[in-house]
DSSP file (Angstrom, degrees, kcal/mol; ACC not computed):
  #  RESIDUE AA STRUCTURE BP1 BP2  ACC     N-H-->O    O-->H-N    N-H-->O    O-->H-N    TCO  KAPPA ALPHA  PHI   PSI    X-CA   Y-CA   Z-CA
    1    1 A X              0   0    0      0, 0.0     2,-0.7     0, 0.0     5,-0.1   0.000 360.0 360.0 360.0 137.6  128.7  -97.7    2.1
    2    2 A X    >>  -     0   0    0      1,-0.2     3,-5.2     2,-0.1     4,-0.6  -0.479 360.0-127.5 -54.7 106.2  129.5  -94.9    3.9
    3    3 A X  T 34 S+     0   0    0     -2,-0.7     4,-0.3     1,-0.4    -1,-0.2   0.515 110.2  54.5 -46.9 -12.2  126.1  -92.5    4.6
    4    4 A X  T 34 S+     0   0    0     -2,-0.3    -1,-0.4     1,-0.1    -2,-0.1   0.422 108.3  53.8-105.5  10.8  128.0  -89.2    3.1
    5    5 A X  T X4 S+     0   0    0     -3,-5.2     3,-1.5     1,-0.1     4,-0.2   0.360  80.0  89.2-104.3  13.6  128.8  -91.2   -0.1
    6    6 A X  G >< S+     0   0    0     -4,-0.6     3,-5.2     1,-0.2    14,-0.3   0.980  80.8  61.0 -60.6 -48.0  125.6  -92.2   -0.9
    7    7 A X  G 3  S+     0   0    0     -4,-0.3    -1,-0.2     1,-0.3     3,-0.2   0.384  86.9  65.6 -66.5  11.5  125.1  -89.5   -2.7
    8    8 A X  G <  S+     0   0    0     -3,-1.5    -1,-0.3     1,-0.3    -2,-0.1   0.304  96.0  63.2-100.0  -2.2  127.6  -89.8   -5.2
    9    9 A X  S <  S+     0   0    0     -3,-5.2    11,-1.4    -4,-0.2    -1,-0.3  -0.060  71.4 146.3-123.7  56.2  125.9  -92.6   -6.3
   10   10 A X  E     -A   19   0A   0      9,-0.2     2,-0.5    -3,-0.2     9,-0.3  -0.276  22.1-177.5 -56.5 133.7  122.5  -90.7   -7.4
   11   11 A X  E     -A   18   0A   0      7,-3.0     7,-3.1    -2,-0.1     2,-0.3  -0.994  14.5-144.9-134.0 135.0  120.8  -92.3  -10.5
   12   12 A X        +     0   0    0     -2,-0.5     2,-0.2     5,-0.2     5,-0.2  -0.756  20.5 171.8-112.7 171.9  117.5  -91.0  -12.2
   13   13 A X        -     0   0    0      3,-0.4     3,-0.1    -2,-0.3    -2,-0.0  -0.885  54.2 -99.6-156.0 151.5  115.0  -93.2  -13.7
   14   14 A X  S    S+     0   0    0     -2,-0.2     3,-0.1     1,-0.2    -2,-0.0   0.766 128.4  58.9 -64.9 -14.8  111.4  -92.0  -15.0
   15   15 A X  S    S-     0   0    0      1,-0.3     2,-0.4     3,-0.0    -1,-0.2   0.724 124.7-104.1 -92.8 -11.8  110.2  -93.5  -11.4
   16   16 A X        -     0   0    0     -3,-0.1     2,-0.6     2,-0.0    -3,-0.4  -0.890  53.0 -21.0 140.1-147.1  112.5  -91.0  -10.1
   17   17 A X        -     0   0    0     -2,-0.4     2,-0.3    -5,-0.2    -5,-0.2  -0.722  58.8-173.9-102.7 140.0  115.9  -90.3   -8.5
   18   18 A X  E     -A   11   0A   0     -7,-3.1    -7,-3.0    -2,-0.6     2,-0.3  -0.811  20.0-158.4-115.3 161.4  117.9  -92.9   -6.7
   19   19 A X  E     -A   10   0A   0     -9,-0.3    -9,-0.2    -2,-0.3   -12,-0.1  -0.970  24.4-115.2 -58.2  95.6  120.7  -93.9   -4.7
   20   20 A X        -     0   0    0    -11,-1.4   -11,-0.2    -2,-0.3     3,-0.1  -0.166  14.7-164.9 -58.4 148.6  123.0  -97.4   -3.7
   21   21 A X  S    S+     0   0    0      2,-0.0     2,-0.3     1,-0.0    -1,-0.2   0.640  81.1  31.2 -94.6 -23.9  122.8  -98.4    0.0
   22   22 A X  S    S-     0   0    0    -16,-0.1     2,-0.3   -20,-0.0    -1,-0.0  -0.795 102.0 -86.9-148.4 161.9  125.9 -100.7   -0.4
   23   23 A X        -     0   0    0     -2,-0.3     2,-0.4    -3,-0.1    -2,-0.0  -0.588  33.3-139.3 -83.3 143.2  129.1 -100.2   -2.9
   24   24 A X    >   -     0   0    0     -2,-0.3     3,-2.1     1,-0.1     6,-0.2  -0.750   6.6-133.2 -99.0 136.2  129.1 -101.3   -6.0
   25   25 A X  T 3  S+     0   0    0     -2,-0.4     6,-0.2     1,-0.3     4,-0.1   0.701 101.7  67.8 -58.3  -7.0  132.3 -103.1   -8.0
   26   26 A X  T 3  S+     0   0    0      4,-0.1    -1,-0.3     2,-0.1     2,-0.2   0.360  81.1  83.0-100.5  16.6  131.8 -101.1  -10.8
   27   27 A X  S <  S-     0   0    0     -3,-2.1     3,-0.5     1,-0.1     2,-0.4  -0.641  90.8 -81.6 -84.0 172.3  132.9  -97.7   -9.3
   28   28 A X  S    S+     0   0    0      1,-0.2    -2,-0.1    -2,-0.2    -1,-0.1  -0.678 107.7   4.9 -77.5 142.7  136.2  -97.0   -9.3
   29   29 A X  S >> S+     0   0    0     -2,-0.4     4,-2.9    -4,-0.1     3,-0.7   0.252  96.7 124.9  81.7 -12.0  139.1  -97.8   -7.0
   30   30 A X  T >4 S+     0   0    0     -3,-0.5     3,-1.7     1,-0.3     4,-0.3   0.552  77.2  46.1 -39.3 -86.7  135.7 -100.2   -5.3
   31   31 A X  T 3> S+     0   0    0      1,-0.4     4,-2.8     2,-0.2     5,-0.3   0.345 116.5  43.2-120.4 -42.4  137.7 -103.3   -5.6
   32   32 A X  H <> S+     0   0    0     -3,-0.7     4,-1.4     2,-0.2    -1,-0.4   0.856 116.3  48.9 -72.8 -34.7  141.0 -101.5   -4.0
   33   33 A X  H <X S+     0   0    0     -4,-2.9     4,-1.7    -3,-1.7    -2,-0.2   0.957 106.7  51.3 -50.5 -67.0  139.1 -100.0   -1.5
   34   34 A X  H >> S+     0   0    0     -4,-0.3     4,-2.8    -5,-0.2     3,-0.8   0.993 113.4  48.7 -47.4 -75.5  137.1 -103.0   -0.3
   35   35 A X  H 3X S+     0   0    0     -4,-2.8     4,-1.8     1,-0.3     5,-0.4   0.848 104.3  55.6 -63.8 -17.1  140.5 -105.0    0.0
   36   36 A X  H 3X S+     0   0    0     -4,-1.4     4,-1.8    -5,-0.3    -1,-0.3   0.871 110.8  46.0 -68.2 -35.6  142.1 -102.5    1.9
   37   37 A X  H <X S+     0   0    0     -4,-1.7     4,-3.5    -3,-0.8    -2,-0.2   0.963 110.2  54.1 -77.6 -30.9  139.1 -102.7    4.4
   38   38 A X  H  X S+     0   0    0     -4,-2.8     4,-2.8     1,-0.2     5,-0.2   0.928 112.0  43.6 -64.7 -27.6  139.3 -106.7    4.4
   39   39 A X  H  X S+     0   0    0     -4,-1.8     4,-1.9     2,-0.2    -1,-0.2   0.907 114.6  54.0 -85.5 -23.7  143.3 -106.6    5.4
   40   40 A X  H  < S+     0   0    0     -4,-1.8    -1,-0.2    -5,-0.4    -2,-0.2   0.986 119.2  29.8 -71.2 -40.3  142.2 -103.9    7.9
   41   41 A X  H  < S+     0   0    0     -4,-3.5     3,-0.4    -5,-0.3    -2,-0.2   0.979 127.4  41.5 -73.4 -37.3  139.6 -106.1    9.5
   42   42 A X  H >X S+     0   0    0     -4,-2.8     4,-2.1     1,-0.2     3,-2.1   0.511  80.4 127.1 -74.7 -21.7  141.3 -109.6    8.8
   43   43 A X  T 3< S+     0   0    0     -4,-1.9    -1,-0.2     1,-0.3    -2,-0.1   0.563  73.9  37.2 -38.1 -36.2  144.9 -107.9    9.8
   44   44 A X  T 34 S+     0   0    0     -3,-0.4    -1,-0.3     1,-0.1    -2,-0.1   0.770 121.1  46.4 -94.0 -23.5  145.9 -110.7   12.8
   45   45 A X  T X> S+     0   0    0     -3,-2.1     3,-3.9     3,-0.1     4,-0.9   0.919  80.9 111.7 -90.7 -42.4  144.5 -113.6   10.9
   46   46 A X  T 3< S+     0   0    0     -4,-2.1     5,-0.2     1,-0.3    -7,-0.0   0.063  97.0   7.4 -32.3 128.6  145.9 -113.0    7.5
   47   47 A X  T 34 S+     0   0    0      3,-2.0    -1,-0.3     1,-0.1     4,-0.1   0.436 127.3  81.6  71.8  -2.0  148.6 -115.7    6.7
   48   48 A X  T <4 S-     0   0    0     -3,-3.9    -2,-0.2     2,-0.2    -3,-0.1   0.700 123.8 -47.2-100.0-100.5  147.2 -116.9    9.8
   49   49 A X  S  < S+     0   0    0     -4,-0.9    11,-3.3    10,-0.1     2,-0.3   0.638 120.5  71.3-123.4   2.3  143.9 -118.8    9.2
   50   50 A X  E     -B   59   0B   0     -5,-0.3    -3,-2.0     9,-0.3     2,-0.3  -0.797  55.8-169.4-134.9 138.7  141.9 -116.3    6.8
   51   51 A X  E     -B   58   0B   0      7,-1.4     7,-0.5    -2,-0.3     2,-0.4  -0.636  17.1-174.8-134.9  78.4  143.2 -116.0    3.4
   52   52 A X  E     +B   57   0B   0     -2,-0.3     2,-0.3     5,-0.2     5,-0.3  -0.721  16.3 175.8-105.0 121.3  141.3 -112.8    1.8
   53   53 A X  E >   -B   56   0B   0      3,-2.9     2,-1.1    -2,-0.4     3,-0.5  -0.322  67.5 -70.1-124.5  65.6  141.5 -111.6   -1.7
   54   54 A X  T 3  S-     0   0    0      1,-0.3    -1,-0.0    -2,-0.3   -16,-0.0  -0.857 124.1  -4.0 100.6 -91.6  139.1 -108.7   -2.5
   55   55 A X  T 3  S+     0   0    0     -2,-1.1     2,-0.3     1,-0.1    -1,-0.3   0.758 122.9  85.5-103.2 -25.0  135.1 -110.9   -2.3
   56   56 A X  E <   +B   53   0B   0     -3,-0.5    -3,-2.9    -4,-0.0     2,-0.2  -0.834  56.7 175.7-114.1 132.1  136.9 -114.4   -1.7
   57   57 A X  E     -B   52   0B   0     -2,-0.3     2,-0.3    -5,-0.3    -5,-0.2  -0.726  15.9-155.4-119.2 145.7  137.8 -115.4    1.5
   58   58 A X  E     -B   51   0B   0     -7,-0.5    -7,-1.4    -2,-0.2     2,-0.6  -0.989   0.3-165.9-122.5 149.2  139.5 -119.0    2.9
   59   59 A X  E     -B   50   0B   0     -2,-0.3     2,-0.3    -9,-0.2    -9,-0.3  -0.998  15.5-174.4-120.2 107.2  139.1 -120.2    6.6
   60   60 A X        +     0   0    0    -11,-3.3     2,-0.2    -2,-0.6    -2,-0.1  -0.979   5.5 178.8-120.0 138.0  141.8 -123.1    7.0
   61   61 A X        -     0   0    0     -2,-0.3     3,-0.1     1,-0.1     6,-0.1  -0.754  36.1-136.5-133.4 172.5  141.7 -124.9   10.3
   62   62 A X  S    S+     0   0    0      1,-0.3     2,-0.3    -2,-0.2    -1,-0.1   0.742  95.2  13.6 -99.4 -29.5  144.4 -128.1   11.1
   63   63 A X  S  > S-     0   0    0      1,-0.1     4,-0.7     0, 0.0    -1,-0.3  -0.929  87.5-100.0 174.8 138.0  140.7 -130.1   12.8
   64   64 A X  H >> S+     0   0    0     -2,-0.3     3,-2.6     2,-0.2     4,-1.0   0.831 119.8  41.1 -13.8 -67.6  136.9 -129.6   12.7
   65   65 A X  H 3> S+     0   0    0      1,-0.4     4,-2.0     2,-0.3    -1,-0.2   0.904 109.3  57.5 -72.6 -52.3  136.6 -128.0   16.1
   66   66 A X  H 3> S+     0   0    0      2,-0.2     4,-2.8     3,-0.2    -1,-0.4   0.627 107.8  50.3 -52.9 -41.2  139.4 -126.2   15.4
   67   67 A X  H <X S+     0   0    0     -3,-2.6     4,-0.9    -4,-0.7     3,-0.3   0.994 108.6  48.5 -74.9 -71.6  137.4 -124.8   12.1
   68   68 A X  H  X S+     0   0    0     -4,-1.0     4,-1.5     2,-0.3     5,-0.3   0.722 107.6  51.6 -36.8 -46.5  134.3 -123.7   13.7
   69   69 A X  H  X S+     0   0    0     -4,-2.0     4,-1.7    -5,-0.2    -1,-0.3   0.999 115.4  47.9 -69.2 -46.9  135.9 -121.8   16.5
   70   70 A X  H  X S+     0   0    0     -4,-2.8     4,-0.7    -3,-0.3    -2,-0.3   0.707 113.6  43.2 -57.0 -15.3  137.8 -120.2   13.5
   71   71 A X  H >X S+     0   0    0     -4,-0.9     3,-3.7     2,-0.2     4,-1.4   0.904 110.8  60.7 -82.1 -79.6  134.5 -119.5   11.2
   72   72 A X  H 3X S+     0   0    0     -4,-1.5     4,-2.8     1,-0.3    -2,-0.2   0.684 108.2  38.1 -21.9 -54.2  132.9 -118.2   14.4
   73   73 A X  H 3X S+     0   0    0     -4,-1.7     4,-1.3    -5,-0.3    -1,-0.3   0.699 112.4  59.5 -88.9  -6.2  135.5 -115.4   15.0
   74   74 A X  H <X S+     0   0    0     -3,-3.7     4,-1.2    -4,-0.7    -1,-0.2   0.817 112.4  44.7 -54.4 -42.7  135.5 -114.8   10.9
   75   75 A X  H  X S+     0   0    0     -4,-1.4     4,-0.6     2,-0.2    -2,-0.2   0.917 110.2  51.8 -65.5 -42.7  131.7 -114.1   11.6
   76   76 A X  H  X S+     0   0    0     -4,-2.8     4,-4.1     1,-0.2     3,-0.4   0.888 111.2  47.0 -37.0 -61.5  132.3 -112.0   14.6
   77   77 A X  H  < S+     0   0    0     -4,-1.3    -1,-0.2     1,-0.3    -2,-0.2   0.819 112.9  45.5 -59.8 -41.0  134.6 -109.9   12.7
   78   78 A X  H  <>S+     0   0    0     -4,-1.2     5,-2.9     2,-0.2    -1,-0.3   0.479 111.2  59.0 -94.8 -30.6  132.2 -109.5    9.6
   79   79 A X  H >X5S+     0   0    0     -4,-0.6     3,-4.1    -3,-0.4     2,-2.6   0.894 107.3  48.6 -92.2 -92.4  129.3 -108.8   12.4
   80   80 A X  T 3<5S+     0   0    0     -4,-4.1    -2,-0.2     1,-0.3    -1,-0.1   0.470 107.8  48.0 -47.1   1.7  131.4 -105.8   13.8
   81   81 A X  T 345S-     0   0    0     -2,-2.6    -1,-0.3    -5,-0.2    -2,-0.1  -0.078 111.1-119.4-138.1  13.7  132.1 -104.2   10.7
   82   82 A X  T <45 +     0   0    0     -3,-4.1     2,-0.2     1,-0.1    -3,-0.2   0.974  69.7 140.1  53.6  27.9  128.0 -104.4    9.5
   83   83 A X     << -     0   0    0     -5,-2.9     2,-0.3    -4,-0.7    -2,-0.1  -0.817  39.6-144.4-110.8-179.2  129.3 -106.6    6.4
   84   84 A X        -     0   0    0     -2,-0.2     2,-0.3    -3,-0.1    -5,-0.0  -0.885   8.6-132.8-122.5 149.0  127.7 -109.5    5.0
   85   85 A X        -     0   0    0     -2,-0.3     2,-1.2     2,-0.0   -10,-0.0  -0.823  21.3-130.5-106.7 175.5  128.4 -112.7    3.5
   86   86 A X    >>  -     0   0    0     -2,-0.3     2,-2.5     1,-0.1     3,-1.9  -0.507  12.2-152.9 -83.5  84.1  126.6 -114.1    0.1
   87   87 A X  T 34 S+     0   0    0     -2,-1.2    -1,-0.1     1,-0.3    -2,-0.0   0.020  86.1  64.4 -82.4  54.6  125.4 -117.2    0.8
   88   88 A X  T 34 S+     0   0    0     -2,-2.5    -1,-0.3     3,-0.0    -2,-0.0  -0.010 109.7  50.8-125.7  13.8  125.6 -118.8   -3.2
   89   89 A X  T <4 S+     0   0    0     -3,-1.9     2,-0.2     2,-0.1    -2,-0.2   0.434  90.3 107.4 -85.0 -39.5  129.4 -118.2   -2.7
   90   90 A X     <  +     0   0    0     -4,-1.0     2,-0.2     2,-0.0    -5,-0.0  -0.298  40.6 172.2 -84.2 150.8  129.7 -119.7    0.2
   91   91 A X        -     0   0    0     -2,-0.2     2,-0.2     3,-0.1    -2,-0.1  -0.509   5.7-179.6-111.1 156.0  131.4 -123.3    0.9
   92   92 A X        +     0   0    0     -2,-0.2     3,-0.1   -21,-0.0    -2,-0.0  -0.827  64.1  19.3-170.8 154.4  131.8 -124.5    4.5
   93   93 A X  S    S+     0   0    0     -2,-0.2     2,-0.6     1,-0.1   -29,-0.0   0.269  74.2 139.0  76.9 -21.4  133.5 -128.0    5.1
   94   94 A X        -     0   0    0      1,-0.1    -1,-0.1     0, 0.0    -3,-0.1  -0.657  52.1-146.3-102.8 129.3  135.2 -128.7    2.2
   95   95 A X  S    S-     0   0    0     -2,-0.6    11,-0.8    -3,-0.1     2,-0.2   0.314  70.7 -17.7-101.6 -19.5  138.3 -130.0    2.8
   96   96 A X        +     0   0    0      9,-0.2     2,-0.5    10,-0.1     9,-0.2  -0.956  59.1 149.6-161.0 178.2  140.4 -128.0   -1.0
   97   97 A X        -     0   0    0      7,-0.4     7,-5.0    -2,-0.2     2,-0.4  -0.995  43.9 -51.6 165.4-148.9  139.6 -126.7   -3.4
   98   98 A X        +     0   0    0     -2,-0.5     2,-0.3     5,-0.3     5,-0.2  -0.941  45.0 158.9-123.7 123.2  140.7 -123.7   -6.2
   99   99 A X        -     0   0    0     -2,-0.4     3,-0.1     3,-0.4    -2,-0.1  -0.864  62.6 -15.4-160.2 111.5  141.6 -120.3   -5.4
  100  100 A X  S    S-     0   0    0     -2,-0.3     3,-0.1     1,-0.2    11,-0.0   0.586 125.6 -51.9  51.5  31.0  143.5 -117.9   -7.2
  101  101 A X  S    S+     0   0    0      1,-0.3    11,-0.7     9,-0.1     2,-0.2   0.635 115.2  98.2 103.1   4.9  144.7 -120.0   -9.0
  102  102 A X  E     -C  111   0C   0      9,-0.2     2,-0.6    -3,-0.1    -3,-0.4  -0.630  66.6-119.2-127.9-177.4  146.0 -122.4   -7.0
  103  103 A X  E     -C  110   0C   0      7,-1.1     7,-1.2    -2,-0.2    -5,-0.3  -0.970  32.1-160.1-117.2 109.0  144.6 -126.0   -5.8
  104  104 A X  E     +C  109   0C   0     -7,-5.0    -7,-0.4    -2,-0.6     5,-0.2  -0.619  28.9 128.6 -95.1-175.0  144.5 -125.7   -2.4
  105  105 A X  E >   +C  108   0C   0      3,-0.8     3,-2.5    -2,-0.2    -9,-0.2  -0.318  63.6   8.8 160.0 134.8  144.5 -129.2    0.0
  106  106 A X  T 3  S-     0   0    0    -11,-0.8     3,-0.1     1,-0.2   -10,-0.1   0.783 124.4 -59.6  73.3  19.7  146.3 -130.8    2.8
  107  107 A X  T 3  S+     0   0    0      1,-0.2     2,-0.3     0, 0.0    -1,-0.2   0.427 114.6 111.6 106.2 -39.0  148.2 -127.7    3.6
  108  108 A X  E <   -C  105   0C   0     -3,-2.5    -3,-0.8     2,-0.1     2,-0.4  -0.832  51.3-162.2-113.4 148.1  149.6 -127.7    0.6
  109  109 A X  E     +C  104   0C   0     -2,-0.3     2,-0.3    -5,-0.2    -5,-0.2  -0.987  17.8 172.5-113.3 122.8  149.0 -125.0   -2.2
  110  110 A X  E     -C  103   0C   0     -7,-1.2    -7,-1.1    -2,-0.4     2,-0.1  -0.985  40.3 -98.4-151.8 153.7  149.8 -125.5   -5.8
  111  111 A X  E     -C  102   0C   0     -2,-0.3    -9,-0.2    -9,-0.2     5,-0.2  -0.133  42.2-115.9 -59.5 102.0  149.5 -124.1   -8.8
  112  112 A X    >>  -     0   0    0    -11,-0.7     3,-6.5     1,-0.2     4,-1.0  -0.190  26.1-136.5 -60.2 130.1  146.2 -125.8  -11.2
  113  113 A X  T 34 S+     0   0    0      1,-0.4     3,-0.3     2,-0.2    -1,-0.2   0.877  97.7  67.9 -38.8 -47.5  147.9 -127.4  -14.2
  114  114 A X  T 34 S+     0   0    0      1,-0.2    -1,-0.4     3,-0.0    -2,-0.1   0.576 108.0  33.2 -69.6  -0.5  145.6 -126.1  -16.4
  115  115 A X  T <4 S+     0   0    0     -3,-6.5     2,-0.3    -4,-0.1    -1,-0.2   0.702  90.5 102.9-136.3   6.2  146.6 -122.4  -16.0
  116  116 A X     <  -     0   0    0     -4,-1.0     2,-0.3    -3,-0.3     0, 0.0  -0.551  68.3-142.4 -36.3 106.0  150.2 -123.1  -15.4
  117  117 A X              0   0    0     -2,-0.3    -2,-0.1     1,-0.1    -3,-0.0  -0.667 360.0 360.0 -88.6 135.7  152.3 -122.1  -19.1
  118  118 A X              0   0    0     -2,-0.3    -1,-0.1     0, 0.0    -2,-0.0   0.698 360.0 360.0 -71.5 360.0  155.4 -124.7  -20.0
């Protein structure tokens, strides 16, 4: 969070008055905000190899090595811009999986049955 908006998020307590160091999802606009800073950092990879949708992120490499130099420079990016990740969200290795709604795997992205209407 920016150091002149800390103070907009002042809280009293009976132990006294407080402040957030980091933004929270429940302000308003956070959630629009936030992704507008992921596309701004992510901007050359998006569609690329980074697939970001507000707090979930995808890393897709064609080969291992290929993955790790791409995580590396995900970290990099995330390192220059003072963010963090959470690590009981995070995955690494795994080969598909479900995101936004979709199945990802192989390349290929398609829609999980189960939230697909006939």
């Amino acid at each position: 969070m920016h150091e002149a908006d800390k103070s907009k998020t002042t809280f009293m307590t009976d132990r006294g008055i407080f402040c957030y160091e980091v933004m929270l999802f429940d302000l308003n606009n956070v959630r629009a905000t936030y992704q507008r800073l992921m596309d701004r950092i992510f901007k050359e990879r998006i569609d690329c190899n980074v697939e970001v949708y507000v707090d979930d992120m995808i890393v897709k490499s064609e080969s291992p090595e290929k993955h790790v130099r791409n995580l590396l420079e995900v970290f990099e990016r995330l390192h220059d811009f003072n963010m963090r990740l959470y690590p009981k969200k995070c995955m690494f290795g795994v080969e598909g999986g479900k995101f936004m709604g979709f199945l990802l795997r192989d390349e290929k992205s398609r829609p999980i049955p189960t939230s697909v209407r006939p």
